[in-house]
PAKOL-13043 format. One record per residue (C-alpha): residue number from 1; residue in three letters; x, y, z. Coordinates in steps of 0.1 Angstrom, whole numbers. Each point is the difference from the previous one (the first is absolute). Layout:
<atoms>
     i    aa       u       v       w
   NUM   ALA       X       Y       Z
...
</atoms>
This chain:
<atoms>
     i    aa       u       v       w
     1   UNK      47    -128     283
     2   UNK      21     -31       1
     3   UNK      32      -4      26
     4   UNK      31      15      -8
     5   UNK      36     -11      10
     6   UNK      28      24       1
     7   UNK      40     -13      -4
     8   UNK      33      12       6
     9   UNK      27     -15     -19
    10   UNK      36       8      -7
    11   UNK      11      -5     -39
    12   UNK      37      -8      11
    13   UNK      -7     -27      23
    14   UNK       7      17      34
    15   UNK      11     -14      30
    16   UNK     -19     -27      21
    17   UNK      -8      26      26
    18   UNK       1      33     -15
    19   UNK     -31      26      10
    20   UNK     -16      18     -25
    21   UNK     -24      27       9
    22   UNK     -33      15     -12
    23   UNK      -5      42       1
    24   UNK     -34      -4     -14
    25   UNK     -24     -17     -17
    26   UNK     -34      11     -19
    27   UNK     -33     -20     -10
    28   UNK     -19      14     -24
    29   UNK     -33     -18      -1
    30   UNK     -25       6     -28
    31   UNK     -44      -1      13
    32   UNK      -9      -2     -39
    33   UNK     -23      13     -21
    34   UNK     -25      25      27
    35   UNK     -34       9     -16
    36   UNK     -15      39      11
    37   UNK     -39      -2     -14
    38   UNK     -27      25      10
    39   UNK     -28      -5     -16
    40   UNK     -19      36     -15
    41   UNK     -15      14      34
    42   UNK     -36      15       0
    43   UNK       7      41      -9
    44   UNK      -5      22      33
    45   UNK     -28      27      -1
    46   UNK     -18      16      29
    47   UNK     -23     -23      -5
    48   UNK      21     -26       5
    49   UNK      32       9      20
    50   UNK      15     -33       8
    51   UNK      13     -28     -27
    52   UNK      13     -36      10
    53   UNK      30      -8     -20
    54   UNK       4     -35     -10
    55   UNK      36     -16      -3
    56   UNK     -13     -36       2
    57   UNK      23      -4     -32
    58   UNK      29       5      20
    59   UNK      31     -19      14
    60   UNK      -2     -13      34
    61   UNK      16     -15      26
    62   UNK      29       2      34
    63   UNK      17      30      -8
    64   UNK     -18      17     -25
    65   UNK     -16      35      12
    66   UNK     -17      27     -22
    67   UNK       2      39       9
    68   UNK     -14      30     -12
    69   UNK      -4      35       7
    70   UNK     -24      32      -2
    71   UNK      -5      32       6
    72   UNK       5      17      34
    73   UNK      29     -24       7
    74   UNK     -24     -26      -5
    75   UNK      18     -36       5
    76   UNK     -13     -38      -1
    77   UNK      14     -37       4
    78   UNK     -14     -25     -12
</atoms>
């Protein structure tokens, strides 16, 4: 993201010490293209009851967090 400025200006010319006042302003800031990549996991059996999944693929970085949920109210951050 690059820096930003953010002007006022009156159209009519104004006066040298007129006030002019702000409500609100909004940034809208765009991250990109984000990548979600889990590779095929192992299939679960008795056998084998647990599976690693692998999102290596994925994006990363500050302020990106992956969720996900399961039965029984099952709930994970990553």
């Amino acid at each position: 993201m690059s820096d930003a400025g953010f002007q006022i200006a009156n159209p009519n010319g104004g006066q040298e010490f007129a006030y002019y006042y702000v409500d609100d302003v909004a940034v809208l800031a765009s991250a990109g293209d984000l990548t979600a990549a889990i590779a095929p996991p192992s299939p679960l059996s008795c056998v084998e009851p647990v599976t690693v999944l692998d999102a290596s693929g994925s994006s990363a970085g500050p302020g990106i967090t992956y969720s996900w949920d399961g039965p029984n109210g099952f709930t994970s951050t990553l």
